[in-house]
Residue frames as a rotation matrix with the C-alpha (Angstrom) as fourth column:
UNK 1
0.489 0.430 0.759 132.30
-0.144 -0.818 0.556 112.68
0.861 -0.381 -0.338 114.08
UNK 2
-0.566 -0.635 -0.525 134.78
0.582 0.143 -0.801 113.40
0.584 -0.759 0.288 117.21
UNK 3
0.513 0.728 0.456 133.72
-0.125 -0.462 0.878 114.85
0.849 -0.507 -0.145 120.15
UNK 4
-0.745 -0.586 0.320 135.65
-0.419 0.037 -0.907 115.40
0.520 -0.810 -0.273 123.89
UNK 5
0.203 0.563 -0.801 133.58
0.681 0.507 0.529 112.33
0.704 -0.653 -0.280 126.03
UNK 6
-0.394 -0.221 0.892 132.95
-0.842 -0.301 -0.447 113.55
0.368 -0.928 -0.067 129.76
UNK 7
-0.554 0.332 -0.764 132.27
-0.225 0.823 0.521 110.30
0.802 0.461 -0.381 131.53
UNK 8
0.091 0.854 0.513 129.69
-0.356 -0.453 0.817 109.90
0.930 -0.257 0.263 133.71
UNK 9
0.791 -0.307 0.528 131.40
-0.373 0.442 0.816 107.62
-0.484 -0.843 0.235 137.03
UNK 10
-0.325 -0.941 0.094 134.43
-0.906 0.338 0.255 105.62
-0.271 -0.002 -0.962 137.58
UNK 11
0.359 0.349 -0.866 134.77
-0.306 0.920 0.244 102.09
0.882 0.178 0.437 136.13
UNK 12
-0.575 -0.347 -0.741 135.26
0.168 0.837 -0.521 99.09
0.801 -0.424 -0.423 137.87
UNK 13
-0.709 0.651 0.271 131.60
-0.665 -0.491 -0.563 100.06
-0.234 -0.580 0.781 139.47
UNK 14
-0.853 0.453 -0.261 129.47
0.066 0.587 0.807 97.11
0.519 0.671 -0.530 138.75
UNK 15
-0.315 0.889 0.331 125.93
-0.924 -0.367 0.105 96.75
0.215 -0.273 0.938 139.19
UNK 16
-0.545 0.022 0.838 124.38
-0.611 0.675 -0.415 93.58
-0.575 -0.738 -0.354 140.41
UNK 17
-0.050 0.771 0.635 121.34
0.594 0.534 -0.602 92.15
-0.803 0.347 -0.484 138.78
UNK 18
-0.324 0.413 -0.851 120.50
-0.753 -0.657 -0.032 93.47
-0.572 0.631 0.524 135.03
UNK 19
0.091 0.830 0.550 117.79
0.190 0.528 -0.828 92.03
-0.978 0.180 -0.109 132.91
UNK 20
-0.874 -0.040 -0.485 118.33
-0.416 -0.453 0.788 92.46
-0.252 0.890 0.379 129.05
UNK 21
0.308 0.743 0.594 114.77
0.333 0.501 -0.799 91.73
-0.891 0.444 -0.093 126.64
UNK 22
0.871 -0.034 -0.489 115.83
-0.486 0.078 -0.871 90.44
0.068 0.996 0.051 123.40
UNK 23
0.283 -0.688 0.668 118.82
0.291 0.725 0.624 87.92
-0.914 0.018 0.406 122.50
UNK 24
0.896 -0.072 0.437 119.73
0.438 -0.003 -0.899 89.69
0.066 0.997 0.029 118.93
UNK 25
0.226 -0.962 0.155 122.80
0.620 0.020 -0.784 91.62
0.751 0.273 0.601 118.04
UNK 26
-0.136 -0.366 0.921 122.40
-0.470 -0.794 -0.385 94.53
0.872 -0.486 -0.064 120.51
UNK 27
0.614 0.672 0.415 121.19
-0.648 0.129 0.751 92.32
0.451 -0.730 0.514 122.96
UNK 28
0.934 -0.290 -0.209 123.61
0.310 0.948 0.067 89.98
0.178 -0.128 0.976 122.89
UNK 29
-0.343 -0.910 0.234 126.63
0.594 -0.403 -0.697 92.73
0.728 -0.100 0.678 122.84
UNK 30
0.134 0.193 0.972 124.89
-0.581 -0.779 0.235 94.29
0.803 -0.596 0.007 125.82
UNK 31
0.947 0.227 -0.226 124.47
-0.160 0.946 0.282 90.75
0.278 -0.231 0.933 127.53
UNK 32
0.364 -0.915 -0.176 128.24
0.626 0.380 -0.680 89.99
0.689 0.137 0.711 126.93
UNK 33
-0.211 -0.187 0.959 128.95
-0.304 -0.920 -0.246 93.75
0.929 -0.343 0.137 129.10
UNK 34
0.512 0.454 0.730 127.17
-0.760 -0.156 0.630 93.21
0.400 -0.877 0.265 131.55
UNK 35
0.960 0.054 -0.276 128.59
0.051 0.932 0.360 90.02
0.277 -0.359 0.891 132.48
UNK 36
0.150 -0.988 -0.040 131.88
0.727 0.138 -0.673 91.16
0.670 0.072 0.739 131.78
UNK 37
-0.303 -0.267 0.915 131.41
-0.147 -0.935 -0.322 93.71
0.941 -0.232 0.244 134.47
UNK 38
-0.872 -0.229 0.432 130.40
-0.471 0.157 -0.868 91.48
0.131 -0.961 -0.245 137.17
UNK 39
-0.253 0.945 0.205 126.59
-0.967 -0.243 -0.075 91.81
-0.021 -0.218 0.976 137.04
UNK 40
-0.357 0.348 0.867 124.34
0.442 0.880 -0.171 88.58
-0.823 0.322 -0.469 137.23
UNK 41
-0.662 0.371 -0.651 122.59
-0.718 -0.562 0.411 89.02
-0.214 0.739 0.638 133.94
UNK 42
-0.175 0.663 0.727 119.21
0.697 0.606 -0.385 87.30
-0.696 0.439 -0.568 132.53
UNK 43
-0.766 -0.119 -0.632 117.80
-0.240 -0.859 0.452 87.46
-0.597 0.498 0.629 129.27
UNK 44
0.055 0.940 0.337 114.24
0.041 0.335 -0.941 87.20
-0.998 0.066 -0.020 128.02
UNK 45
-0.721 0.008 -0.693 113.58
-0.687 -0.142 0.713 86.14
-0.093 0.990 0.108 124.39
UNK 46
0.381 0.771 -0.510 110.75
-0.913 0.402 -0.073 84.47
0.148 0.493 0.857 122.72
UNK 47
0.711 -0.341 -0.615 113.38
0.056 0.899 -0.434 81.59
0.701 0.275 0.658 122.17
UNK 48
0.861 -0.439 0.258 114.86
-0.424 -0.337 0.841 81.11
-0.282 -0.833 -0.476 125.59
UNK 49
0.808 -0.490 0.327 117.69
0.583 0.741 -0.332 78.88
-0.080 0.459 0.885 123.80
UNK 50
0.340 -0.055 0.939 118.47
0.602 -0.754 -0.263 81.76
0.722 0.655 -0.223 121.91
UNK 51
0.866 -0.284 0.412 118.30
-0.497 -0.580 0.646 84.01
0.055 -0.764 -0.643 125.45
UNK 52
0.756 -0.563 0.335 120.46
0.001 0.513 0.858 81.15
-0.655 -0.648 0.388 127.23
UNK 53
0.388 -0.779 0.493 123.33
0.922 0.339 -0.189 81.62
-0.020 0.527 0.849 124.16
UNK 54
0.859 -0.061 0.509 123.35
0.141 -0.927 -0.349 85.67
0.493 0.371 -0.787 124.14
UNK 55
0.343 -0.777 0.528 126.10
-0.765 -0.557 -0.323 85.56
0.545 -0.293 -0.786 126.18
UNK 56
0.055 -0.039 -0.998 128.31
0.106 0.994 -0.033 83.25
0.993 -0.103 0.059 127.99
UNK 57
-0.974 -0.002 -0.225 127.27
0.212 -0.349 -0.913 83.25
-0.076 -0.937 0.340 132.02
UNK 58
-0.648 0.760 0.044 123.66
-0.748 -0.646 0.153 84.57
0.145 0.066 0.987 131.31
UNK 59
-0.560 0.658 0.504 120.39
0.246 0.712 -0.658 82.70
-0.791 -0.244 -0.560 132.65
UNK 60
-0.853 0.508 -0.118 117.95
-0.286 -0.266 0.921 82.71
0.436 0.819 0.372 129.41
UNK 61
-0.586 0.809 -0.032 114.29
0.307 0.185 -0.934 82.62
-0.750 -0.558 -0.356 130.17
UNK 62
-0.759 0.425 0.493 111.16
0.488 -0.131 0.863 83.21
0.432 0.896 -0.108 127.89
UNK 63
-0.932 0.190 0.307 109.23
-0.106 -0.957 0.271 85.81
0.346 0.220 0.912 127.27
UNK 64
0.256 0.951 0.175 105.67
-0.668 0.043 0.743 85.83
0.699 -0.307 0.646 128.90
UNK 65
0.470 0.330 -0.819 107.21
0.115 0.897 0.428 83.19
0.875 -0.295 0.383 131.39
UNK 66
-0.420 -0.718 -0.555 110.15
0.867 -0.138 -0.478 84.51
0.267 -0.682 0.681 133.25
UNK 67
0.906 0.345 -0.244 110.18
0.419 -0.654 0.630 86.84
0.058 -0.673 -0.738 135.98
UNK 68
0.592 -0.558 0.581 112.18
-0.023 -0.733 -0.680 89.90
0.805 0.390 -0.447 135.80
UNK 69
0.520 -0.659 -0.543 115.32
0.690 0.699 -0.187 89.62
0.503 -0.277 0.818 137.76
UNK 70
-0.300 -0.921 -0.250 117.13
0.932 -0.227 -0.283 92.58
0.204 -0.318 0.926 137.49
UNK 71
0.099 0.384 -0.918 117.20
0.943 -0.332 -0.037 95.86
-0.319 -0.862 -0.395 138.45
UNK 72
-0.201 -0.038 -0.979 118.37
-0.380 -0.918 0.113 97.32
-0.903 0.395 0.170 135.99
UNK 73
0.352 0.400 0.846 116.07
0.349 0.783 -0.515 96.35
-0.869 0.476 0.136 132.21
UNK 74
-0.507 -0.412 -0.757 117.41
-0.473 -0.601 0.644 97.11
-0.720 0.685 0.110 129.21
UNK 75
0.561 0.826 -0.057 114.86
-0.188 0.060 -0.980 96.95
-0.806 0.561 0.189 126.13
UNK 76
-0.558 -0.824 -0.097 117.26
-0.301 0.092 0.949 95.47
-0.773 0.559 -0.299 123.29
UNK 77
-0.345 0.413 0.843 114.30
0.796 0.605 0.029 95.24
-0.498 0.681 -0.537 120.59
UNK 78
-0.626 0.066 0.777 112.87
0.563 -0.651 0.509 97.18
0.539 0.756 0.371 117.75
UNK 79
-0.963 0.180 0.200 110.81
-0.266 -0.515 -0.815 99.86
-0.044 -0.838 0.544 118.93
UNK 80
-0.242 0.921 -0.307 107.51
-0.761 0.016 0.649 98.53
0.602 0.390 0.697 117.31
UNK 81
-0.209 -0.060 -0.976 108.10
0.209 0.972 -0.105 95.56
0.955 -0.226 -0.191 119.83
UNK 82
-0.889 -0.255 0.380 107.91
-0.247 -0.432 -0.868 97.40
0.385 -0.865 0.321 122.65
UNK 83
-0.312 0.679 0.664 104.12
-0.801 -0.564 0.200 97.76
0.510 -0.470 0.720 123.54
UNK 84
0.464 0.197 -0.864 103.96
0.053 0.967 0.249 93.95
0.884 -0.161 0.438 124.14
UNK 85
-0.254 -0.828 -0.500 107.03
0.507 0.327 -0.798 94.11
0.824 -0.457 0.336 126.35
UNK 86
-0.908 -0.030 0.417 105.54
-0.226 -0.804 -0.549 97.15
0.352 -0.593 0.724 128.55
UNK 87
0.232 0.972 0.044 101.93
-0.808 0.168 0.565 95.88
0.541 -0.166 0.824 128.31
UNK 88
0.377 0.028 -0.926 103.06
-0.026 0.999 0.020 91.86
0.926 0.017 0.378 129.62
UNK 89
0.022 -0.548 -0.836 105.54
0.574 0.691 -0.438 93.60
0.818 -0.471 0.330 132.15
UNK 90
0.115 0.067 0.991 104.54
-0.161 -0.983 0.086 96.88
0.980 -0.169 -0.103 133.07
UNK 91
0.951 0.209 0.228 103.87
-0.224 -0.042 0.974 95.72
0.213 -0.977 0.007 137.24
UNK 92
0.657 -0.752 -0.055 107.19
0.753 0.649 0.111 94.12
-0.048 -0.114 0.992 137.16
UNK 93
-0.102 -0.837 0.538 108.86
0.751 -0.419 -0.511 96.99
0.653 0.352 0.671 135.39
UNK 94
0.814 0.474 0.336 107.77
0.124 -0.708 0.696 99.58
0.568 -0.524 -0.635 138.49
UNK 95
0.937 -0.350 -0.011 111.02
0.019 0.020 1.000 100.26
-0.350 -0.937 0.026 140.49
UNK 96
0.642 -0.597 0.480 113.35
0.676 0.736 0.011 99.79
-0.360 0.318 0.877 137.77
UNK 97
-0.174 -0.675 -0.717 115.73
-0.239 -0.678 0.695 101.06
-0.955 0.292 -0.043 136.07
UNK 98
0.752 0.437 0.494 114.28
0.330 0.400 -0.855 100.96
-0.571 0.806 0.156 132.17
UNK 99
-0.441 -0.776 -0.452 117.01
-0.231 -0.388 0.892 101.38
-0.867 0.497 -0.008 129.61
UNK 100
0.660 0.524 0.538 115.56
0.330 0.442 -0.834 101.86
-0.675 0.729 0.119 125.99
UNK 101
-0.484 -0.872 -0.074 117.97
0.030 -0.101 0.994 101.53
-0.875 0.479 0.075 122.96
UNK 102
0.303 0.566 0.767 115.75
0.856 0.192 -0.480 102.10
-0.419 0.802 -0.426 120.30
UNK 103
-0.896 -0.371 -0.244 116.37
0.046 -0.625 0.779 103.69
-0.441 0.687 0.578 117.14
UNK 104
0.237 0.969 -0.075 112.10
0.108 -0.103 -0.989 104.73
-0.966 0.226 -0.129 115.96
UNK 105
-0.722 -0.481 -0.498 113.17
-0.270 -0.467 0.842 104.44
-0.637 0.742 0.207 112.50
UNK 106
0.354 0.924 0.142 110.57
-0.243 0.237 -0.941 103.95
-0.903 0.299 0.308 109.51
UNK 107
-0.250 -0.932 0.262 113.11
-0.129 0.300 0.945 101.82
-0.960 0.203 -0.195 107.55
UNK 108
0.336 0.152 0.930 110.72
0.879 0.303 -0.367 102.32
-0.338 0.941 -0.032 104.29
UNK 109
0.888 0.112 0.447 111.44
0.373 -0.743 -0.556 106.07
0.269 0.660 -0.701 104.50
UNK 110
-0.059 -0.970 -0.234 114.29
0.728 0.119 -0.675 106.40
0.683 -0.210 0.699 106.93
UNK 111
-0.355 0.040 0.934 112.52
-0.413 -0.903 -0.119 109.02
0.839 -0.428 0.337 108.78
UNK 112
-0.945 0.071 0.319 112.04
-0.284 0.303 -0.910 108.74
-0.161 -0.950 -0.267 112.60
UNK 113
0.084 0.908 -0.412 108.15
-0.068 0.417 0.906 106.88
0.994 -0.048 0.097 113.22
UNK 114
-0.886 -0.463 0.006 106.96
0.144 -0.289 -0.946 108.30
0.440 -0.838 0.323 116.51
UNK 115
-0.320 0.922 -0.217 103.62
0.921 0.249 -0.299 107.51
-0.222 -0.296 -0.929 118.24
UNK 116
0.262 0.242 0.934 101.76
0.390 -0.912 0.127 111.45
0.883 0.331 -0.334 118.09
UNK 117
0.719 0.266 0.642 102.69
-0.133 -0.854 0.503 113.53
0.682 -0.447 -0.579 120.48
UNK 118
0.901 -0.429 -0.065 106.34
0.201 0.280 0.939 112.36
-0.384 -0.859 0.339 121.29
UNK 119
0.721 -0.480 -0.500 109.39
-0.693 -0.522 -0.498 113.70
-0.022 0.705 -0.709 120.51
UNK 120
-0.572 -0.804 -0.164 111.42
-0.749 0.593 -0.295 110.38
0.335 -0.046 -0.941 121.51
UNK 121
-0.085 0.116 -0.990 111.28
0.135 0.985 0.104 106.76
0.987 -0.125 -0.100 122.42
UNK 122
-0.900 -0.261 -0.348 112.70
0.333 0.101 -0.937 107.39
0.280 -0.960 -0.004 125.27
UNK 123
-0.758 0.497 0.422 109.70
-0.605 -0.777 -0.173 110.00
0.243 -0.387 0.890 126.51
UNK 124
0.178 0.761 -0.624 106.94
-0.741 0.520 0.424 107.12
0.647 0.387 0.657 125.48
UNK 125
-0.573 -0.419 -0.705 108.97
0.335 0.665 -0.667 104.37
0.748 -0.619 -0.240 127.58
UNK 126
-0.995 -0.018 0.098 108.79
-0.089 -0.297 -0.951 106.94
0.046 -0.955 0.294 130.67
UNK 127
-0.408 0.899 0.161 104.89
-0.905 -0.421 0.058 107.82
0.120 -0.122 0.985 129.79
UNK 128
0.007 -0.142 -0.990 104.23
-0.561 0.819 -0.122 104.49
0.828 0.556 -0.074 129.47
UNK 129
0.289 -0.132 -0.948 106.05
0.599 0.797 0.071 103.54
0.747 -0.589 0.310 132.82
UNK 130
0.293 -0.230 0.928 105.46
-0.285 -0.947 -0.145 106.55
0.913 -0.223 -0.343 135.31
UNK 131
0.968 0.071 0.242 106.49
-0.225 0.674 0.704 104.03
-0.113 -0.736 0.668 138.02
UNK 132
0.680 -0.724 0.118 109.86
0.684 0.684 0.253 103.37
-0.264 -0.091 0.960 136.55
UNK 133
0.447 -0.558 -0.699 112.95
-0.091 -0.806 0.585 105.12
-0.890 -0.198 -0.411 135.88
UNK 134
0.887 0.358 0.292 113.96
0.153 0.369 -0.917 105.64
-0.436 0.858 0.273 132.33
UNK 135
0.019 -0.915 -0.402 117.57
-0.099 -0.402 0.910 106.24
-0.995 0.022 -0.098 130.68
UNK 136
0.833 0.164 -0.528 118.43
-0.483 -0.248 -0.840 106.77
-0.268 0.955 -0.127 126.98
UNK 137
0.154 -0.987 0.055 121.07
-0.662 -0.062 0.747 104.46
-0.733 -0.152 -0.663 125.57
UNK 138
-0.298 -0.395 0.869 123.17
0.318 0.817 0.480 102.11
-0.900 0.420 -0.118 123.47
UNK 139
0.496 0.270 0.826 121.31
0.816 0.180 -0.549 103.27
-0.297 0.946 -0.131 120.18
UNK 140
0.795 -0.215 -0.567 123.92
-0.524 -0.714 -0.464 105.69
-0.305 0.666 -0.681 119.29
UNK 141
-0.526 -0.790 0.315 126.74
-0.707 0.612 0.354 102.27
-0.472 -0.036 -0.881 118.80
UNK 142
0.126 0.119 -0.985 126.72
-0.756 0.654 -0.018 99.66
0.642 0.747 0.172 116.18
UNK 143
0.894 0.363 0.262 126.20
-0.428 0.523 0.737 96.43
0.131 -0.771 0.623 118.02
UNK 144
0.717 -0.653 -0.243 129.96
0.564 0.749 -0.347 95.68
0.409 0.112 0.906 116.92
UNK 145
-0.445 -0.790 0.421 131.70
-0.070 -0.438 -0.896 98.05
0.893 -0.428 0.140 118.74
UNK 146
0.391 0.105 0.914 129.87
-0.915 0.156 0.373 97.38
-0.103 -0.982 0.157 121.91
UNK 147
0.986 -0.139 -0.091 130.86
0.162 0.932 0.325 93.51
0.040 -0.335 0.941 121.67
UNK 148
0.124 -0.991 -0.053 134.62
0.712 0.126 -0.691 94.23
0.691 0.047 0.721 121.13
UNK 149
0.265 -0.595 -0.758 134.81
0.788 -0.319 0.526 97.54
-0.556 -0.737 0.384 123.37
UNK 150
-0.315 -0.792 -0.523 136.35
0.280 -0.604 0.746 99.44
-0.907 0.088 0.412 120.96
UNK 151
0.638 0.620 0.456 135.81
0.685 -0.187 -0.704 101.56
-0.351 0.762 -0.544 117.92
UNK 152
0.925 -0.195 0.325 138.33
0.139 -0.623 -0.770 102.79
0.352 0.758 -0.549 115.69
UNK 153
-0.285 -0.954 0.095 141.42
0.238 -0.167 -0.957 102.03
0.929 -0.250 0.274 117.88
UNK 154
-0.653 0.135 0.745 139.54
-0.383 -0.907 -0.172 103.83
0.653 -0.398 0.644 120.78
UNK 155
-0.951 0.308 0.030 137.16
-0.034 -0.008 -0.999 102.97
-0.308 -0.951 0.018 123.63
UNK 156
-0.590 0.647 0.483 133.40
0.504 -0.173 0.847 102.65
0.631 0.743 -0.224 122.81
UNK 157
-0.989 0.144 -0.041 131.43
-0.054 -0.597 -0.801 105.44
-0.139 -0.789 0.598 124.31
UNK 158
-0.446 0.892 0.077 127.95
0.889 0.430 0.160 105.11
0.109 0.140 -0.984 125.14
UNK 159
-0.790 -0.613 0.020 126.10
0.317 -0.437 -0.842 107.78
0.525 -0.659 0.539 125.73
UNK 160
-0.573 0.570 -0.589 123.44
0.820 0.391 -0.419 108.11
-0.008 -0.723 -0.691 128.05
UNK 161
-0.761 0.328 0.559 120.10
-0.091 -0.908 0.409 110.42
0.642 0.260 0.721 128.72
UNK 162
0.091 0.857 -0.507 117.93
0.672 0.323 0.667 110.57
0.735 -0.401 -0.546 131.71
UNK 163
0.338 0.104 0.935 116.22
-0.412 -0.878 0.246 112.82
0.846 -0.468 -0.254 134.05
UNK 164
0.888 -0.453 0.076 118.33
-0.011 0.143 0.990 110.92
-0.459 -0.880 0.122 137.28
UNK 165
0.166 -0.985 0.053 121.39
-0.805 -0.166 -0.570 111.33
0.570 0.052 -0.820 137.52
UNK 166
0.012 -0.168 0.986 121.36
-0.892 0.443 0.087 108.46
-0.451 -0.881 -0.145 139.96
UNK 167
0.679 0.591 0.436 119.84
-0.180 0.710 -0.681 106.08
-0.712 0.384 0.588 137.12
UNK 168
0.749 -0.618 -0.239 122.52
-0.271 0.044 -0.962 107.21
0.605 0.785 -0.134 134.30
UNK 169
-0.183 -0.914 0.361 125.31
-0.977 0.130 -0.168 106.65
0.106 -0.384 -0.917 137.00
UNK 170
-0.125 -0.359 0.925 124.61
-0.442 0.855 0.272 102.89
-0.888 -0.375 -0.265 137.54
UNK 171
0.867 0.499 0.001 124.09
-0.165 0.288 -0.944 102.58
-0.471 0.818 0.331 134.13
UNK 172
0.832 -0.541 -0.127 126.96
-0.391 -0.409 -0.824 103.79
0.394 0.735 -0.552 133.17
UNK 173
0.021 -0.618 0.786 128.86
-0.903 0.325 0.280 101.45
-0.428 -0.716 -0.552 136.09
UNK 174
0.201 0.098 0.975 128.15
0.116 0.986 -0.123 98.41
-0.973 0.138 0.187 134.27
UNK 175
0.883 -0.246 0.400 129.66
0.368 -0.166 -0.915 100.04
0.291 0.955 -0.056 130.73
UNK 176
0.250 -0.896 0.367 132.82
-0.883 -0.366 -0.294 101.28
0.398 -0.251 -0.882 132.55
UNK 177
0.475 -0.084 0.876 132.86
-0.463 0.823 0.330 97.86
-0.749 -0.562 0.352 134.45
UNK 178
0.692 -0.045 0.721 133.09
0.472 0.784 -0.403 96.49
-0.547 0.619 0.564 131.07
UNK 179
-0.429 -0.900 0.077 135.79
0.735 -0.298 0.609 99.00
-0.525 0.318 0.790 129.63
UNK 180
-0.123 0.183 0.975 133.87
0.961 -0.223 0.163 101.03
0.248 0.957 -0.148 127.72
UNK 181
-0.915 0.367 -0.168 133.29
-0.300 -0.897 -0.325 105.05
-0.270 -0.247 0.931 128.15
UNK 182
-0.315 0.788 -0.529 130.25
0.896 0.064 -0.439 107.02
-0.312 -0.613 -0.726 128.73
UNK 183
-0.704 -0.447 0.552 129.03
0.664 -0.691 0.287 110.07
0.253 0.569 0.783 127.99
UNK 184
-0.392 0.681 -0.618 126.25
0.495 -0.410 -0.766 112.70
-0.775 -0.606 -0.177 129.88
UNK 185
-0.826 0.213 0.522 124.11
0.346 -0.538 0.768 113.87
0.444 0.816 0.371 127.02
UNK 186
-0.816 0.511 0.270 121.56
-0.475 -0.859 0.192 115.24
0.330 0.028 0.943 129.54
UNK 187
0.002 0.613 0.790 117.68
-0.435 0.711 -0.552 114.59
-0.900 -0.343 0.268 130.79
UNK 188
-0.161 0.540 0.826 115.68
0.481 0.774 -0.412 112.56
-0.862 0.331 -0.384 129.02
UNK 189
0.706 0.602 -0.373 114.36
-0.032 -0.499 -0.866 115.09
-0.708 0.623 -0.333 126.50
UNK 190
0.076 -0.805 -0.589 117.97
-0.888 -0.323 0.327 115.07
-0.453 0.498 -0.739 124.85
UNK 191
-0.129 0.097 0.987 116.86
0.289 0.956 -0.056 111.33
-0.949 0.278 -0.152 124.11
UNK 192
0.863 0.380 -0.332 115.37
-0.138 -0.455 -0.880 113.28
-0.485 0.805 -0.340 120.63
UNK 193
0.581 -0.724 -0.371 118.66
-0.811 -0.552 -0.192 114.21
-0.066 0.412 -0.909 119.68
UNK 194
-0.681 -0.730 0.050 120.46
-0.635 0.624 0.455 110.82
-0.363 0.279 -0.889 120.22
UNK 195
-0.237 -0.085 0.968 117.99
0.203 0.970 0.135 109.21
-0.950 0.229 -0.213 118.13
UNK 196
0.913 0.213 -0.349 118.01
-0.192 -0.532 -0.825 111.38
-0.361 0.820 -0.445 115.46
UNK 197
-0.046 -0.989 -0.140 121.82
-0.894 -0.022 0.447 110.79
-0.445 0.146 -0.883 115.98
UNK 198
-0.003 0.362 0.932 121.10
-0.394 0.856 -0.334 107.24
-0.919 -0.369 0.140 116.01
UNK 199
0.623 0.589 0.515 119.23
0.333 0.396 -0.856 107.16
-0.708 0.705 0.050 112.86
UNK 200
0.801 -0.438 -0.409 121.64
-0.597 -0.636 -0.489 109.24
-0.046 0.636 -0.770 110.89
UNK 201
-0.128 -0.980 0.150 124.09
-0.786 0.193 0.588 106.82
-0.605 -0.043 -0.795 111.70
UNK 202
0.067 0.543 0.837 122.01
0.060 0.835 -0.547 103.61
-0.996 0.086 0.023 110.36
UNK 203
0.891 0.454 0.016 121.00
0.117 -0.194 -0.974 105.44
-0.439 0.870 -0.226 107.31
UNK 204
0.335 -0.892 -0.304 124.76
-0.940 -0.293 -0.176 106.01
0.067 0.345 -0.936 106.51
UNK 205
-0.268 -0.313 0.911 125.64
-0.560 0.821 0.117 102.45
-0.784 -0.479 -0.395 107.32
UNK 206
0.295 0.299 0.908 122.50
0.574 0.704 -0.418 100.99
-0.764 0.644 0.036 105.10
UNK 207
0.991 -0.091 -0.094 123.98
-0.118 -0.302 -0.946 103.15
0.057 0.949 -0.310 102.31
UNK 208
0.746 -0.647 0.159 127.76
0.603 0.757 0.252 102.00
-0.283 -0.093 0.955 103.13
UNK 209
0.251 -0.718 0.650 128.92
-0.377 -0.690 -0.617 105.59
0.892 -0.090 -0.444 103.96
UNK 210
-0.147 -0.436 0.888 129.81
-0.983 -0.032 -0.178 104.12
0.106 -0.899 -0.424 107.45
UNK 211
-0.628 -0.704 -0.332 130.93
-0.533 0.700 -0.476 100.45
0.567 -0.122 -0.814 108.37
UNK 212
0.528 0.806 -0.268 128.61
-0.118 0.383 0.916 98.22
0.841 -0.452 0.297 110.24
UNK 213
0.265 -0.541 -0.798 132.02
0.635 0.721 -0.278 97.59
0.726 -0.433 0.534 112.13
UNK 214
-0.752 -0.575 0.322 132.42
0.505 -0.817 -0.278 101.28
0.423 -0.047 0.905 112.94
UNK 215
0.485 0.637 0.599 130.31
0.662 -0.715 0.225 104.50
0.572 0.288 -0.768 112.82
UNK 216
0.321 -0.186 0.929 130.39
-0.437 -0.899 -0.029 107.95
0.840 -0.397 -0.370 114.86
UNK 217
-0.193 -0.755 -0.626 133.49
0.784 0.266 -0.562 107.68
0.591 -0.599 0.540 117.11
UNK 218
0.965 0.179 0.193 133.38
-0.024 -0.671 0.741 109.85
0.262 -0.719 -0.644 120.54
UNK 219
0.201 -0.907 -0.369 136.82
0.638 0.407 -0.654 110.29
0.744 -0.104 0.660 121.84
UNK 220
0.957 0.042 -0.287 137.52
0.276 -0.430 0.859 111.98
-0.088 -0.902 -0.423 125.00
């Protein structure tokens, strides 16, 4: 799937502090970004080891112990993990910037699995945290084309959803920092649509129409 990217700021815009929760594959190719774009970066995991390897440069810290650093958090776990993460950090997470990369998938049927009355992750995050500031992202990219950058010859393009425009621009400064594109897909509500994208891409993956190394290319 091609598409003409519009990107949301200039690179070589870095952001300062960013917090990542989780140390797995997306966490650890977000982790690696950020650093490579300047930022201090910490990362909370159960197994701070684990945190303290996601990337090289990163401060690791465990879950329920560390205090939230950055400024800008990015949720790199499943979505069923969340309510812990929001319930443990919720006073902390007031002021932030909340980046959720979930993909709500119900991986016995493949169909989205969405609390009632939500049409996205992303929406639940915000309700959730009416104190913080929410952005849609990363869960339309295989965690291997964020660690390399690239996808298919090409740039990897993230692409972003939230109702600030202020919030998706410094997001999107620390993913240009790091080389990658961007993309404005809109507020928040459009969060639906990139995890429907999301999932469609997975479900093509776990059947091995699309590459784990690959998937849906954006190209500007």
């Amino acid at each position: 799937m091609q598409r003409t990217a519009r990107g949301i700021t200039e690179r070589n815009i870095t952001m300062s502090s960013i917090t990542i929760f989780g140390a797995g594959n997306i966490g650890s190719a977000v982790a690696g970004l950020a650093v490579k774009s300047g930022a201090s970066v910490q990362v909370i995991d159960r197994n701070p080891d684990k945190a303290a390897a996601a990337a090289e440069g990163v401060a690791g810290a465990k879950f329920g112990d560390a205090v939230i650093s950055g400024d800008i958090v990015v949720l790199a776990l499943p979505f069923p993990a969340y309510d812990e993460v929001l319930a443990t950090y919720a006073d902390q997470l007031a002021g932030k910037t909340v980046v959720d990369v979930s993909n709500p998938i119900d991986f016995t049927t493949f169909d989205l699995a969405l609390p009632a009355g939500f049409k996205s992750a992303a929406e639940y995050v915000a309700a959730k945290l009416p104190n913080s500031t929410v952005v849609k992202g990363f869960n339309t990219t295989f965690a291997a084309t964020l660690a390399t950058g690239e996808n298919d010859g090409a740039p990897t393009v993230v692409q972003l959803a939230s109702d600030s425009e202020t919030a998706k621009k410094t997001v999107a400064a620390f993913i240009e920092g790091a080389g990658l594109k961007t993309v404005d897909a809109g507020p928040l509500k459009r969060a639906q649509y990139l995890e429907g994208y999301g999932a469609l891409q997975i479900i093509l993956g776990v059947t091995e129409q699309t590459p784990w190394t690959g998937g849906f290319k954006v190209v500007r």
